[in-house]
C-alpha positions as CSV (number, residue, x, y, z in Angstrom):
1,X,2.1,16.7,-13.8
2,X,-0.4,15.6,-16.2
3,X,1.1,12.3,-17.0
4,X,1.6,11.8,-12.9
5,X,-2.2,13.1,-12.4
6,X,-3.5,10.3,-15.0
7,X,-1.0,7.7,-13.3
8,X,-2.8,8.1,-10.0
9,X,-6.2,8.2,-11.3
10,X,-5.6,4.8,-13.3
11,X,-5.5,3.0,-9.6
12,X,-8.5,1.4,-8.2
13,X,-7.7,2.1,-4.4
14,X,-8.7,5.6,-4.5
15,X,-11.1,6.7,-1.2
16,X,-9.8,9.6,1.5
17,X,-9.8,10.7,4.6
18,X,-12.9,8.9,6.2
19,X,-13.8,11.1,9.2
20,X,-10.4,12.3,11.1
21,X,-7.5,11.9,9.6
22,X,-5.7,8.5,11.5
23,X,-2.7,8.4,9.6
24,X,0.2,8.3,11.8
25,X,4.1,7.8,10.8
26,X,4.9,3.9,10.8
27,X,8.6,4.1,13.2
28,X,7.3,6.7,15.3
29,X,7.3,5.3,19.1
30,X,3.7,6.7,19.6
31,X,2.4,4.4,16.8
32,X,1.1,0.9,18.5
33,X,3.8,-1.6,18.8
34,X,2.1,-4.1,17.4
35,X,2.0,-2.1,14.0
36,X,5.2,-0.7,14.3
37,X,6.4,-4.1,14.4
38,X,4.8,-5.0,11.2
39,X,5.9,-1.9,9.5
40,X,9.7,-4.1,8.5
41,X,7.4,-6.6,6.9
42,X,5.2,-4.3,4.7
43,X,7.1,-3.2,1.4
44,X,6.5,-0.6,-0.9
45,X,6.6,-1.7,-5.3
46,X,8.7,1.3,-6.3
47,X,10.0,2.0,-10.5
48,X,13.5,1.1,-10.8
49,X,14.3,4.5,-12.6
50,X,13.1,6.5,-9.3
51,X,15.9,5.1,-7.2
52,X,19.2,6.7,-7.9
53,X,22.5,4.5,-7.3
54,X,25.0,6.1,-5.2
55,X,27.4,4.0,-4.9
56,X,27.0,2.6,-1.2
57,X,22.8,3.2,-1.7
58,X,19.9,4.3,-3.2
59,X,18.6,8.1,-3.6
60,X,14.7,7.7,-4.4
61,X,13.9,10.8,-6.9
62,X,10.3,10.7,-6.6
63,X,7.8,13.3,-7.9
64,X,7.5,16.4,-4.6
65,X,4.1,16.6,-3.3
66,X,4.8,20.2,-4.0
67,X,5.1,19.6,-7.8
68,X,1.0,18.0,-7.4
69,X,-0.1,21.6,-6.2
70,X,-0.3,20.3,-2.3
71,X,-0.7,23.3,-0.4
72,X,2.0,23.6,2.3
73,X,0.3,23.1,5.2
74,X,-1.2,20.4,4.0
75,X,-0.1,16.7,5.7
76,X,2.9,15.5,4.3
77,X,3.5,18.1,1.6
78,X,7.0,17.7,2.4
79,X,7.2,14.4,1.1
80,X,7.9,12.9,-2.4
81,X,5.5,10.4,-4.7
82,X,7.8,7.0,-4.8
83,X,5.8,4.2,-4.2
84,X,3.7,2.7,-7.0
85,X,1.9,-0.1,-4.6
86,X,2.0,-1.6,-1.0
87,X,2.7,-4.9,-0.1
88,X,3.4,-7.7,2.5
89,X,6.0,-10.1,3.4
90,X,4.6,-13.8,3.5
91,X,7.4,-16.0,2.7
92,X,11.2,-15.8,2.7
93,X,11.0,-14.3,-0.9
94,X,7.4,-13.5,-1.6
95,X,5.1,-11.0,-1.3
96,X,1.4,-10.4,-1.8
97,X,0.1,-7.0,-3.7
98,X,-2.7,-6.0,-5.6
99,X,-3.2,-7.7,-9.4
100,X,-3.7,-4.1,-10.4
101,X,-0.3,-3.3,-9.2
102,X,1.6,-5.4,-12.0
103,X,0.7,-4.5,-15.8
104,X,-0.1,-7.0,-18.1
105,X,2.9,-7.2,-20.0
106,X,4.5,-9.5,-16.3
107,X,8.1,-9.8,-17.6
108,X,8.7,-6.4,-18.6
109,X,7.3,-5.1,-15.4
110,X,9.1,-7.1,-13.6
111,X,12.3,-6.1,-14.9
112,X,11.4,-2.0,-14.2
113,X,10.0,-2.3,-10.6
114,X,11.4,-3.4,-7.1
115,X,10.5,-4.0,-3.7
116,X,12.2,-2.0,-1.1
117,X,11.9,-2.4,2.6
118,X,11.7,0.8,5.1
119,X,10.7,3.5,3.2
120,X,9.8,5.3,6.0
121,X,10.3,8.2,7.7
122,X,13.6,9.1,9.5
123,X,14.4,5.7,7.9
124,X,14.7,5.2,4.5
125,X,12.9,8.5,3.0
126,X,16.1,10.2,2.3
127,X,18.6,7.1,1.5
128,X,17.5,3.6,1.0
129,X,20.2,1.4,1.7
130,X,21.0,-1.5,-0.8
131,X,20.4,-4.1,1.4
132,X,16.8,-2.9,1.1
133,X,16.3,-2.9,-2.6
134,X,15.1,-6.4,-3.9
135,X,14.3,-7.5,-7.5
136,X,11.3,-9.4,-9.1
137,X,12.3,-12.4,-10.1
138,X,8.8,-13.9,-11.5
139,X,5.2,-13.1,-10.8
140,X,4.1,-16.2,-9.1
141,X,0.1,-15.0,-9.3
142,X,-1.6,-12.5,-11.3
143,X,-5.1,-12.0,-11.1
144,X,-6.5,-8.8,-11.9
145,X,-10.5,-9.3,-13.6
146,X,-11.8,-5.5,-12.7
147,X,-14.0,-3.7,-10.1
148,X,-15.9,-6.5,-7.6
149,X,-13.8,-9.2,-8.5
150,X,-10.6,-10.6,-7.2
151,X,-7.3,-8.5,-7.7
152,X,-4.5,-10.2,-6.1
153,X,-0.9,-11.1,-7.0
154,X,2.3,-13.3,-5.8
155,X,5.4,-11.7,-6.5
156,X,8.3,-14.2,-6.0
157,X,11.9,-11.9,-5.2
158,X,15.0,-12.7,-6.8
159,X,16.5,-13.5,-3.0
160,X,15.4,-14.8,0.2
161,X,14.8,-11.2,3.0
162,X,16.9,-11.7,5.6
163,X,16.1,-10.9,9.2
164,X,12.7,-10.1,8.8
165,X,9.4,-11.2,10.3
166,X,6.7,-12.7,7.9
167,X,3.1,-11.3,7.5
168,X,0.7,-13.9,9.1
169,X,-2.3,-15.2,6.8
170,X,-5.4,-14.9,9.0
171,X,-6.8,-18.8,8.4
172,X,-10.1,-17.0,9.7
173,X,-12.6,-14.8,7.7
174,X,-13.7,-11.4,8.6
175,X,-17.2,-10.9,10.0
176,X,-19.1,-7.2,10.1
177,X,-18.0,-5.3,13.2
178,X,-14.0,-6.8,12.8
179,X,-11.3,-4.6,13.9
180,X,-9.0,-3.2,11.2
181,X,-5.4,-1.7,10.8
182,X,-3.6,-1.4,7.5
183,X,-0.3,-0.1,6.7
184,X,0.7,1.2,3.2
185,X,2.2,4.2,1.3
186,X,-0.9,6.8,0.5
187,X,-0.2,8.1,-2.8
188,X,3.2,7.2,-2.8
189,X,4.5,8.7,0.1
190,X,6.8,7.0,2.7
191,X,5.1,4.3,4.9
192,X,2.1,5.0,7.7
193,X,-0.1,3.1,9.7
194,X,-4.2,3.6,10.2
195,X,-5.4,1.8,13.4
196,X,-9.0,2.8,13.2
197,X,-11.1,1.1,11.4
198,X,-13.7,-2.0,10.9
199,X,-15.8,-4.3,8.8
200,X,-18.2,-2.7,7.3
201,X,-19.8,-4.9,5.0
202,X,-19.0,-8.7,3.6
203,X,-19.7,-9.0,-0.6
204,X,-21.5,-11.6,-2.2
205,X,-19.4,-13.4,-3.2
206,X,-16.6,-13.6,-0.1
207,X,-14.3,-12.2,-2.0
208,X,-13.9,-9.0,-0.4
209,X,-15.0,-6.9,2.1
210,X,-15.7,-3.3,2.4
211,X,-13.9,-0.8,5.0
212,X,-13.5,3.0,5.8
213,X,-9.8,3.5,6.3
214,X,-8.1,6.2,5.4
215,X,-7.1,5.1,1.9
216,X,-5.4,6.5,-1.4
217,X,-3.8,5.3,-5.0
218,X,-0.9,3.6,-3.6
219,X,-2.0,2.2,-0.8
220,X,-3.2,-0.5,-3.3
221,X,-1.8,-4.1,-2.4
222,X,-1.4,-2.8,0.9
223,X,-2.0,-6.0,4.0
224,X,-5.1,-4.9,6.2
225,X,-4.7,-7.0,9.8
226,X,-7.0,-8.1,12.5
227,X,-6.6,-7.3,15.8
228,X,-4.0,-10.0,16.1
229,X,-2.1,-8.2,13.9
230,X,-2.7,-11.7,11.0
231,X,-3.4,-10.1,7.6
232,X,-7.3,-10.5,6.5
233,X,-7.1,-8.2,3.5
234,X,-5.4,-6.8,0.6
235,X,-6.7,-3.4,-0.6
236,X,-7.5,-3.6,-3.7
237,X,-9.8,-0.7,-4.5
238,X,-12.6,2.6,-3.9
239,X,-14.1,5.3,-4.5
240,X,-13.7,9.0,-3.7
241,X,-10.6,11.4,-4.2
242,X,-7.2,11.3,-3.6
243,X,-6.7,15.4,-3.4
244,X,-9.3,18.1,-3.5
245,X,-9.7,21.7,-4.0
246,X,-9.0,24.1,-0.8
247,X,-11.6,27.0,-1.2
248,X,-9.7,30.5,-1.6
249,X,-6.6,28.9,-1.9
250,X,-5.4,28.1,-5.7
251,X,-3.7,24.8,-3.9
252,X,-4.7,20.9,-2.9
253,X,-5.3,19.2,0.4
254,X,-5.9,15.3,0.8
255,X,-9.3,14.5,-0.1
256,X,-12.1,13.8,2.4
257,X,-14.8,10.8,1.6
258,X,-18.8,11.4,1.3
259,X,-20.8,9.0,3.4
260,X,-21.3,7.3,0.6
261,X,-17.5,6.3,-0.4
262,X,-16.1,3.3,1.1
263,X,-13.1,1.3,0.4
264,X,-12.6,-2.2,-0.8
265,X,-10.0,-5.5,0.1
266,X,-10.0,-8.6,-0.7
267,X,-10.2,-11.9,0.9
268,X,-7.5,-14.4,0.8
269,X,-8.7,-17.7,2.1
270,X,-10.0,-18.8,-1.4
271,X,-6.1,-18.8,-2.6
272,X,-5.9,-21.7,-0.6
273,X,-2.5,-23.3,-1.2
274,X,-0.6,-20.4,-2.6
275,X,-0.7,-19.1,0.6
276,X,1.1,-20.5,3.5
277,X,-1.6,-19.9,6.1
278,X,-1.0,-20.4,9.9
Protein backbone atom coordinates (compact mmCIF):
# COMPACT_ATOMS: atom_id res chain seq x y z
CA UNK A 1 0.00 0.00 0.00
CA UNK A 2 2.91 2.25 0.58
CA UNK A 3 4.54 1.76 -2.67
CA UNK A 4 0.80 2.25 -4.44
CA UNK A 5 0.23 5.41 -2.00
CA UNK A 6 3.74 6.98 -3.28
CA UNK A 7 2.77 5.88 -7.03
CA UNK A 8 -0.35 8.14 -6.83
CA UNK A 9 1.17 10.99 -5.18
CA UNK A 10 4.08 11.08 -7.95
CA UNK A 11 1.17 12.25 -10.50
CA UNK A 12 0.66 15.90 -11.20
CA UNK A 13 -3.19 15.67 -11.88
CA UNK A 14 -4.15 15.51 -8.34
CA UNK A 15 -7.37 18.02 -7.37
CA UNK A 16 -11.03 16.48 -5.95
CA UNK A 17 -14.19 16.78 -5.86
CA UNK A 18 -14.91 20.50 -6.72
CA UNK A 19 -18.35 21.26 -5.23
CA UNK A 20 -20.82 18.12 -5.97
CA UNK A 21 -19.57 15.23 -6.98
CA UNK A 22 -20.47 15.06 -11.19
CA UNK A 23 -18.85 11.96 -11.84
CA UNK A 24 -21.22 9.70 -13.59
CA UNK A 25 -20.51 6.10 -15.20
CA UNK A 26 -19.35 6.59 -18.89
CA UNK A 27 -22.05 3.65 -20.79
CA UNK A 28 -24.73 4.40 -18.54
CA UNK A 29 -27.82 5.57 -20.81
CA UNK A 30 -28.47 8.58 -18.32
CA UNK A 31 -24.89 9.96 -19.20
CA UNK A 32 -25.23 12.58 -22.27
CA UNK A 33 -25.00 10.98 -25.53
CA UNK A 34 -22.72 13.12 -26.81
CA UNK A 35 -20.20 11.82 -24.06
CA UNK A 36 -21.23 8.52 -24.13
CA UNK A 37 -20.37 8.46 -27.57
CA UNK A 38 -16.88 9.62 -26.95
CA UNK A 39 -16.40 7.23 -24.15
CA UNK A 40 -15.05 4.26 -27.21
CA UNK A 41 -12.58 6.85 -28.20
CA UNK A 42 -11.03 7.65 -24.71
CA UNK A 43 -8.48 4.89 -23.60
CA UNK A 44 -7.06 4.11 -20.50
CA UNK A 45 -2.54 3.46 -20.25
CA UNK A 46 -2.72 0.42 -18.08
CA UNK A 47 0.84 -1.87 -16.79
CA UNK A 48 1.11 -4.91 -18.84
CA UNK A 49 1.58 -7.12 -15.63
CA UNK A 50 -2.03 -6.02 -14.26
CA UNK A 51 -3.88 -7.64 -17.17
CA UNK A 52 -4.06 -11.38 -16.71
CA UNK A 53 -4.19 -13.64 -20.03
CA UNK A 54 -6.96 -15.97 -20.11
CA UNK A 55 -6.74 -17.50 -22.98
CA UNK A 56 -9.79 -15.95 -25.06
CA UNK A 57 -9.07 -12.31 -22.84
CA UNK A 58 -7.73 -10.26 -20.35
CA UNK A 59 -8.48 -10.37 -16.43
CA UNK A 60 -7.23 -6.82 -15.18
CA UNK A 61 -5.78 -7.62 -11.38
CA UNK A 62 -5.68 -4.20 -10.25
CA UNK A 63 -5.04 -2.90 -6.62
CA UNK A 64 -9.13 -2.95 -4.71
CA UNK A 65 -10.03 0.36 -3.52
CA UNK A 66 -10.59 -1.62 -0.43
CA UNK A 67 -6.91 -2.46 -0.12
CA UNK A 68 -6.37 1.92 -0.13
CA UNK A 69 -8.50 2.03 3.17
CA UNK A 70 -11.70 3.46 1.04
CA UNK A 71 -14.43 3.27 3.44
CA UNK A 72 -17.37 1.18 1.99
CA UNK A 73 -19.81 3.54 1.31
CA UNK A 74 -17.68 5.57 -0.17
CA UNK A 75 -18.17 6.05 -4.38
CA UNK A 76 -16.76 3.36 -6.15
CA UNK A 77 -15.05 1.47 -3.33
CA UNK A 78 -16.08 -1.53 -5.17
CA UNK A 79 -13.84 -0.93 -7.86
CA UNK A 80 -10.08 -1.77 -8.53
CA UNK A 81 -6.89 0.78 -9.29
CA UNK A 82 -5.89 -0.26 -13.08
CA UNK A 83 -5.46 2.55 -15.01
CA UNK A 84 -2.08 4.42 -14.80
CA UNK A 85 -3.26 7.47 -17.28
CA UNK A 86 -6.13 8.61 -19.66
CA UNK A 87 -6.02 9.19 -23.10
CA UNK A 88 -7.71 9.93 -26.53
CA UNK A 89 -7.96 8.47 -29.90
CA UNK A 90 -6.78 10.95 -32.65
CA UNK A 91 -5.58 8.94 -35.42
CA UNK A 92 -6.00 5.33 -36.67
CA UNK A 93 -3.06 4.37 -34.25
CA UNK A 94 -2.31 7.29 -32.12
CA UNK A 95 -3.18 8.62 -29.06
CA UNK A 96 -2.59 11.79 -27.10
CA UNK A 97 -1.70 11.53 -23.05
CA UNK A 98 0.01 13.44 -20.58
CA UNK A 99 4.17 13.62 -20.94
CA UNK A 100 4.05 12.77 -17.32
CA UNK A 101 2.29 9.55 -18.13
CA UNK A 102 5.48 7.95 -19.91
CA UNK A 103 8.77 7.69 -17.84
CA UNK A 104 11.89 8.78 -19.14
CA UNK A 105 13.37 5.68 -19.89
CA UNK A 106 10.51 5.71 -23.55
CA UNK A 107 11.51 2.21 -24.81
CA UNK A 108 11.26 0.39 -21.75
CA UNK A 109 8.02 1.84 -20.86
CA UNK A 110 6.73 1.17 -23.79
CA UNK A 111 7.32 -2.30 -23.74
CA UNK A 112 5.48 -2.71 -19.98
CA UNK A 113 2.28 -0.58 -20.63
CA UNK A 114 -0.78 -0.77 -23.03
CA UNK A 115 -3.73 0.90 -24.18
CA UNK A 116 -6.94 -0.78 -23.67
CA UNK A 117 -10.26 0.37 -24.91
CA UNK A 118 -13.68 0.14 -22.74
CA UNK A 119 -12.68 -0.25 -19.41
CA UNK A 120 -15.76 0.62 -18.21
CA UNK A 121 -18.30 -0.47 -16.28
CA UNK A 122 -20.65 -3.37 -17.13
CA UNK A 123 -18.11 -3.35 -20.01
CA UNK A 124 -14.82 -4.21 -19.70
CA UNK A 125 -14.27 -3.93 -15.73
CA UNK A 126 -14.42 -7.53 -15.17
CA UNK A 127 -12.94 -9.01 -18.63
CA UNK A 128 -11.24 -7.02 -21.26
CA UNK A 129 -11.43 -8.63 -24.38
CA UNK A 130 -8.30 -9.01 -26.60
CA UNK A 131 -9.41 -7.14 -29.26
CA UNK A 132 -9.23 -4.26 -26.84
CA UNK A 133 -5.67 -4.59 -25.65
CA UNK A 134 -3.25 -2.61 -27.95
CA UNK A 135 0.64 -2.25 -27.73
CA UNK A 136 3.07 0.83 -27.87
CA UNK A 137 4.83 0.67 -30.67
CA UNK A 138 6.94 4.07 -30.31
CA UNK A 139 6.40 7.33 -28.53
CA UNK A 140 5.95 9.68 -31.29
CA UNK A 141 6.16 12.97 -28.72
CA UNK A 142 7.35 13.35 -25.32
CA UNK A 143 7.35 16.40 -23.64
CA UNK A 144 7.18 16.51 -20.04
CA UNK A 145 9.39 20.04 -18.57
CA UNK A 146 7.43 20.21 -14.99
CA UNK A 147 4.65 22.19 -13.19
CA UNK A 148 3.35 25.38 -15.65
CA UNK A 149 4.83 24.07 -18.68
CA UNK A 150 3.80 21.85 -21.41
CA UNK A 151 3.24 17.99 -20.61
CA UNK A 152 2.00 16.30 -23.58
CA UNK A 153 2.85 13.12 -25.47
CA UNK A 154 2.10 11.10 -28.95
CA UNK A 155 1.86 7.57 -28.43
CA UNK A 156 1.99 5.73 -31.88
CA UNK A 157 0.08 1.88 -31.37
CA UNK A 158 1.53 -1.08 -32.78
CA UNK A 159 -1.92 -1.44 -35.06
CA UNK A 160 -4.39 0.69 -36.59
CA UNK A 161 -8.16 0.67 -33.96
CA UNK A 162 -10.60 -0.66 -35.84
CA UNK A 163 -14.25 0.61 -35.79
CA UNK A 164 -13.78 3.45 -33.72
CA UNK A 165 -14.49 7.08 -33.92
CA UNK A 166 -11.46 9.60 -33.62
CA UNK A 167 -11.21 12.39 -30.99
CA UNK A 168 -11.61 15.79 -32.87
CA UNK A 169 -8.73 18.49 -32.28
CA UNK A 170 -10.66 21.76 -31.43
CA UNK A 171 -8.63 24.16 -34.24
CA UNK A 172 -10.19 26.87 -31.77
CA UNK A 173 -8.68 28.12 -28.39
CA UNK A 174 -10.60 28.24 -25.14
CA UNK A 175 -11.71 31.62 -23.81
CA UNK A 176 -12.82 32.19 -19.86
CA UNK A 177 -16.46 31.16 -19.41
CA UNK A 178 -15.95 27.85 -22.08
CA UNK A 179 -17.98 24.90 -21.38
CA UNK A 180 -16.08 21.78 -20.28
CA UNK A 181 -16.55 17.90 -20.14
CA UNK A 182 -13.70 15.46 -19.66
CA UNK A 183 -13.67 11.79 -19.52
CA UNK A 184 -10.95 9.74 -17.77
CA UNK A 185 -10.24 7.07 -15.16
CA UNK A 186 -9.98 8.85 -11.48
CA UNK A 187 -7.39 7.22 -9.72
CA UNK A 188 -7.42 4.36 -11.77
CA UNK A 189 -10.76 3.27 -11.71
CA UNK A 190 -12.89 2.15 -14.76
CA UNK A 191 -13.95 5.08 -17.13
CA UNK A 192 -16.47 8.20 -16.07
CA UNK A 193 -17.57 11.18 -17.50
CA UNK A 194 -17.80 15.01 -15.71
CA UNK A 195 -20.15 17.27 -17.71
CA UNK A 196 -19.92 20.23 -15.47
CA UNK A 197 -17.48 22.38 -15.70
CA UNK A 198 -15.73 25.64 -17.37
CA UNK A 199 -12.84 27.98 -18.12
CA UNK A 200 -11.67 29.30 -15.41
CA UNK A 201 -8.66 31.05 -16.22
CA UNK A 202 -6.18 31.24 -19.51
CA UNK A 203 -2.04 31.11 -18.40
CA UNK A 204 0.42 33.33 -19.60
CA UNK A 205 1.74 31.66 -21.73
CA UNK A 206 -1.37 29.81 -23.83
CA UNK A 207 -0.21 26.83 -22.84
CA UNK A 208 -2.78 25.82 -20.60
CA UNK A 209 -5.73 26.62 -18.92
CA UNK A 210 -7.16 26.23 -15.55
CA UNK A 211 -10.51 24.31 -14.64
CA UNK A 212 -12.58 22.90 -11.66
CA UNK A 213 -13.55 19.36 -12.73
CA UNK A 214 -13.68 16.79 -10.66
CA UNK A 215 -10.17 15.43 -11.11
CA UNK A 216 -7.64 12.76 -9.62
CA UNK A 217 -4.05 10.94 -10.28
CA UNK A 218 -5.08 9.06 -13.29
CA UNK A 219 -7.24 11.09 -14.82
CA UNK A 220 -3.91 12.54 -16.14
CA UNK A 221 -3.72 12.63 -20.09
CA UNK A 222 -7.27 12.53 -20.00
CA UNK A 223 -9.09 14.74 -23.39
CA UNK A 224 -11.20 17.69 -21.93
CA UNK A 225 -13.96 18.70 -24.83
CA UNK A 226 -15.98 21.77 -25.72
CA UNK A 227 -19.33 21.87 -26.04
CA UNK A 228 -18.99 20.33 -29.43
CA UNK A 229 -17.66 17.59 -28.01
CA UNK A 230 -13.82 18.64 -30.11
CA UNK A 231 -11.05 18.13 -27.56
CA UNK A 232 -9.49 21.60 -26.17
CA UNK A 233 -7.45 20.05 -23.42
CA UNK A 234 -5.29 17.43 -21.97
CA UNK A 235 -5.07 17.33 -18.18
CA UNK A 236 -2.07 17.49 -17.21
CA UNK A 237 -2.02 18.55 -13.59
CA UNK A 238 -3.34 20.20 -9.79
CA UNK A 239 -3.53 20.60 -6.66
CA UNK A 240 -5.49 19.16 -3.72
CA UNK A 241 -6.11 15.46 -2.61
CA UNK A 242 -6.92 12.47 -4.09
CA UNK A 243 -8.51 10.78 -0.68
CA UNK A 244 -9.02 12.26 2.77
CA UNK A 245 -9.74 11.32 6.21
CA UNK A 246 -13.54 10.55 7.27
CA UNK A 247 -13.86 12.02 10.91
CA UNK A 248 -14.76 9.00 13.45
CA UNK A 249 -14.29 6.64 10.91
CA UNK A 250 -10.59 5.02 10.77
CA UNK A 251 -11.32 4.86 6.72
CA UNK A 252 -10.97 7.19 3.33
CA UNK A 253 -13.48 9.03 1.16
CA UNK A 254 -12.53 10.89 -2.21
CA UNK A 255 -11.06 14.08 -1.41
CA UNK A 256 -12.93 17.43 -1.69
CA UNK A 257 -10.93 20.72 -3.08
CA UNK A 258 -10.53 24.13 -1.02
CA UNK A 259 -11.49 27.24 -2.99
CA UNK A 260 -8.29 27.60 -3.61
CA UNK A 261 -7.38 24.31 -5.65
CA UNK A 262 -7.99 24.24 -9.20
CA UNK A 263 -6.93 21.92 -11.95
CA UNK A 264 -4.76 22.35 -14.87
CA UNK A 265 -4.80 21.16 -19.00
CA UNK A 266 -3.02 21.98 -21.52
CA UNK A 267 -3.53 23.59 -24.84
CA UNK A 268 -2.86 21.85 -28.02
CA UNK A 269 -2.88 24.26 -30.91
CA UNK A 270 0.93 25.13 -30.46
CA UNK A 271 1.62 21.30 -31.61
CA UNK A 272 0.59 22.38 -34.78
CA UNK A 273 1.40 19.64 -37.32
CA UNK A 274 1.57 16.73 -35.05
CA UNK A 275 -1.77 17.04 -34.68
CA UNK A 276 -4.29 16.37 -37.41
CA UNK A 277 -6.65 19.28 -36.54
CA UNK A 278 -10.12 19.57 -38.22
Amino acid sequence: MKFLALFLLSFSAIAGISGKDDRQESRDLSAPALLRDLSYSVPAIVEKKMLINSGEHFQPQGYPMAKMNFCPDARFSDEQYLARCSSSLIGEDLVLTAGHCIDDDVKTWCKDYAVVFDYAKGVGDKIIRKENVFGCKEVVYRQYKGAFDEDLALIRLDRKVPERELVVVSSTAVTVGDPLTMIGYPLGISQKIVDDGSVLQLGPDKYSFRHKLDTFSSNSGGPLFNIRGEQVGVLVRGTGQNQMDVPGRKCLDWGVDKDSDYAEANTLLHLGPLLPLR
